[in-house]
N, C-alpha and C positions, 0 to 999 in steps of 0.2 A: 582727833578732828575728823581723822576720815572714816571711823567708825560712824562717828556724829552723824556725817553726811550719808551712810550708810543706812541708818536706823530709821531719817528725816525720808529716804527715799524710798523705803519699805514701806513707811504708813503714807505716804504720798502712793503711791501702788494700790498699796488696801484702799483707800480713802477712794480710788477711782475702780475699784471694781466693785465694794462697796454701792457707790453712785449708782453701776451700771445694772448693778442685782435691782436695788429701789427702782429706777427708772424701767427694768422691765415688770415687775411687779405692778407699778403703778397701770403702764399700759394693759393688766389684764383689768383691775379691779376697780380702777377710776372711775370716774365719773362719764367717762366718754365711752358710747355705745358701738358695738364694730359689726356692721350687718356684711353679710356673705351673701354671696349667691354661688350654683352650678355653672357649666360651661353653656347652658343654653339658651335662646332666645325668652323664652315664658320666666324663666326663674330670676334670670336678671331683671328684667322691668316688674316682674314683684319685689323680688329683691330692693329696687330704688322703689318700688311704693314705699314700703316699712320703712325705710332711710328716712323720706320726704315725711312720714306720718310723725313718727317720733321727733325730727324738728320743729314739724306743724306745732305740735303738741303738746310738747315737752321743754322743758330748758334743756337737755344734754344734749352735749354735743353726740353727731356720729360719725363713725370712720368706715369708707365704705370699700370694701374687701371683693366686690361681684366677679364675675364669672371666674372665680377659685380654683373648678374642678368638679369632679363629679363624687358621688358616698362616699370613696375611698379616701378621697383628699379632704375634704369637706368636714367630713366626722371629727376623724381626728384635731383637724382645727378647732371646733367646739368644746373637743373634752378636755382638750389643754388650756382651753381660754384665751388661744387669740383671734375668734371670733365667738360672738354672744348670740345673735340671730340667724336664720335663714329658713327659706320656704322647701319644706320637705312635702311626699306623699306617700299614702296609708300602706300602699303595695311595696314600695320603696321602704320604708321602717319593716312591716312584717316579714318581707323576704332577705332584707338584703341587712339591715340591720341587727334584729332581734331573729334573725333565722328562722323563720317558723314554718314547717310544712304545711304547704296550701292548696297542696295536689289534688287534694278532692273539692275544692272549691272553697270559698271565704266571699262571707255576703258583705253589703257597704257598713254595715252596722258592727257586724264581728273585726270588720277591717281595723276601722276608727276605734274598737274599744279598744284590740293590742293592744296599737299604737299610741294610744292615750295609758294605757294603765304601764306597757312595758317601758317607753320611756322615761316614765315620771321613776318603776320600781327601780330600773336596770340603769339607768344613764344621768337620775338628777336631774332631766330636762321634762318641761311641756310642752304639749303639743296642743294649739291653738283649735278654736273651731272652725275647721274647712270651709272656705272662702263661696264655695260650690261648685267650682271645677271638677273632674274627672281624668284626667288623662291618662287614661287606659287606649287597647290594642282596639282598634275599632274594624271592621267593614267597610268597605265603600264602593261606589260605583258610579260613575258619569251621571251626571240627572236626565241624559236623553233616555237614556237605558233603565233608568230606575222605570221612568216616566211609561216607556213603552211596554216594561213585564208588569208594570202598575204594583208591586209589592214596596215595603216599607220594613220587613220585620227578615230577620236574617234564616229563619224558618220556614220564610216562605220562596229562598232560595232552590230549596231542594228540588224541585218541577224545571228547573231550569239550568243547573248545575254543570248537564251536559252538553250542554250548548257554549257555556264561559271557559274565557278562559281566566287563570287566576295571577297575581303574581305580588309578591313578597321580599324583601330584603335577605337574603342569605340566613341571618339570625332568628329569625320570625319559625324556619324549619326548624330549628334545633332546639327551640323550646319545648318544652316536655308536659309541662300542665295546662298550656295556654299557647302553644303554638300551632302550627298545620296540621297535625295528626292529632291534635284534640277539636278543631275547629271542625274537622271532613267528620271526626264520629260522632261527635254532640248532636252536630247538626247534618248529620248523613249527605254529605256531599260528595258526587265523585263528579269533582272537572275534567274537560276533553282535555285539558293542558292546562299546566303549570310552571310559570318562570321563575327565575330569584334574579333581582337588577337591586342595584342602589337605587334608596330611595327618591331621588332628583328623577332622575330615569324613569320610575314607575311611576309618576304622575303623568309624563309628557307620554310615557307610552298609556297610559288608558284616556289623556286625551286626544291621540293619534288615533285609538283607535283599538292598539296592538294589544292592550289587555282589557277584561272586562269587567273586574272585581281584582280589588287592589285591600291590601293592608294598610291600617295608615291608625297616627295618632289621633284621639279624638279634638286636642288642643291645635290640631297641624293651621302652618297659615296656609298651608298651599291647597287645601281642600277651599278655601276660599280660591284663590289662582285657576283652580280647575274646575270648578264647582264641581266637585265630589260628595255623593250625597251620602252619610253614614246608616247604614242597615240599623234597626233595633236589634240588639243584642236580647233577645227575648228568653232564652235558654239559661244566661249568667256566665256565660264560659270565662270574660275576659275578668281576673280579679281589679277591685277598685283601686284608682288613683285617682283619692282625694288629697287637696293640698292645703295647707295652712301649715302657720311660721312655727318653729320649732324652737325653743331658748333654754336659755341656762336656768335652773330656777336661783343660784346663785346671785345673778342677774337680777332678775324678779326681786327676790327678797332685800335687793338694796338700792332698788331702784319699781316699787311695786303702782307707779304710773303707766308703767309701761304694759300690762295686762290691759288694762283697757283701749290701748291704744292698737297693739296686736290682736284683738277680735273687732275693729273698726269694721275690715271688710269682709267678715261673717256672712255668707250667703250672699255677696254682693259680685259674683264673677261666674259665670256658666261658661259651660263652651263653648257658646257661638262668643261671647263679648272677648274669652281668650284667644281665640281664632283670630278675631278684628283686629286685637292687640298685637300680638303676634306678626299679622300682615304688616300693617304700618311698620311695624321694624324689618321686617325680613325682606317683603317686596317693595314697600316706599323710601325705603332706607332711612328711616328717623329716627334719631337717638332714642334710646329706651327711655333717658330721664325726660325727654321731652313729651312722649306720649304716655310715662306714667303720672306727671304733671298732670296735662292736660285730662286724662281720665279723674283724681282724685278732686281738679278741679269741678268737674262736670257732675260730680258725685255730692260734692259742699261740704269735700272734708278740710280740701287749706282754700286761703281764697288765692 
């Protein structure tokens, strides 16, 4: 008898780890979509766009995984399949991903092909068509200042160089293909001084006063806050960061509605409109899914 109860208890055992393998298998390959995002303001409220789109759109349900982490975390969560989507960029897959040396420069078209061809050969996933954003290393400067040396292009700095002063986050120096010593020789600048501040700090100091040319993303919402005006980048120095969703083709191939749904907003987001987006959350404090709502709204993608 107490064998009996022994043997009944073993496959009671099995029977529930059993359960537990299916119920995790199910959650990769079901029918329910699990969108990700990074730890930052922009990716999250794309992030909940693709969310909201695929419900608009779709019958599947989704599960929504946002601010995750950043490539290191992130990744790894796609290749294992507990999440299926998220909004990556070109400079971000060629460098940090697929490791590609890009020290001597990489135009937007070489960018996007990488990462279009090495994801699809290397990893089993696609990469969407780029929304139109960039968020790349950009230039800036107050618009009194832009206003009063009357230039626009980061080229036509050089006449003036000695006069500004610069300033940059700590990290921005220690870059090597695209940071402060490729920025001064591309485009021959020598400033009277240069600072390294947290980012928060170096907006308030150049509109204090205290710097006169700052680093900054081109996505940033705080170049809206300060009205910081972005230099052309006329020379190519900063590599691109274009963004568009990144998926499983696993995914795809068993759920192939969703390709149309993930190029909805194909050319539909620059970076002023990412900047706007961006503010609303960062300086208005408005939930992300409220303002990517009301954007896809204003767009006539859900009603």
């Amino acid at each position: 008898m107490k064998k009996k109860r022994k043997t009944l208890a073993a496959f009671a055992l099995a029977a529930v780890v059993l359960a537990g393998l299916l119920g995790g298998c199910a959650s990769k390959s079901g029918n329910t979509v699990v969108v990700a995002s990074k730890q930052f303001t922009e990716n999250i409220i794309l992030g909940e766009m693709y969310a909201q789109l695929i419900e608009e759109k779709t019958d599947l349900p989704v599960e929504r995984k946002l601010n995750l982490g950043g490539t290191s975390v992130i990744m790894p969560a796609i290749e294992s399949g507990e999440a299926d989507i998220y909004f990556e960029y070109t400079g971000t897959i060629c460098s940090e991903i697929l490791k590609k040396d890009t020290a001597g420069g990489i135009t937007a078209d070489q960018a996007l092909e990488y990462a279009t061809d090495g994801m699809q050969d290397q990893y089993d996933m696609t990469f969407f068509t780029p929304v139109g954003l960039n968020n790349t290393y950009a230039v800036g400067m107050p618009r009194s200042k832009v206003e009063k040396l009357g230039i626009t292009k980061l080229s036509e700095l050089k006449d003036h160089a000695s006069d500004l002063v610069f300033g940059a986050p700590h990290t921005f120096y220690t870059r090597i293909s695209d940071g402060y010593d490729a920025l001064t020789e591309t485009y021959d600048l020598s400033f009277r001084e240069t600072k390294k501040m947290d980012q928060t700090l170096m907006y308030e100091a150049a509109a204090n006063g205290e710097l006169d040319v700052v680093i900054a993303f081109a996505t940033d919402s705080m170049l809206l806050k300060y009205d910081i005006v972005l230099l052309e980048d006329d020379l190519e120095l900063f590599p691109p960061y274009h963004g568009a969703p990144l998926c499983r083709n696993e995914v795809l191939e068993a759920h192939p509605e969703l390709k149309e749904v993930l190029n909805l907003l194909a050319g539909k987001i620059d970076d002023k409109t990412m900047q706007e987006l961006n503010y609303q959350v960062d300086i208005e404090k408005r939930k992300p899914e409220d303002v990517a709502r009301e954007f896809l709204t204003e767009q006539g993608f859900i009603g």
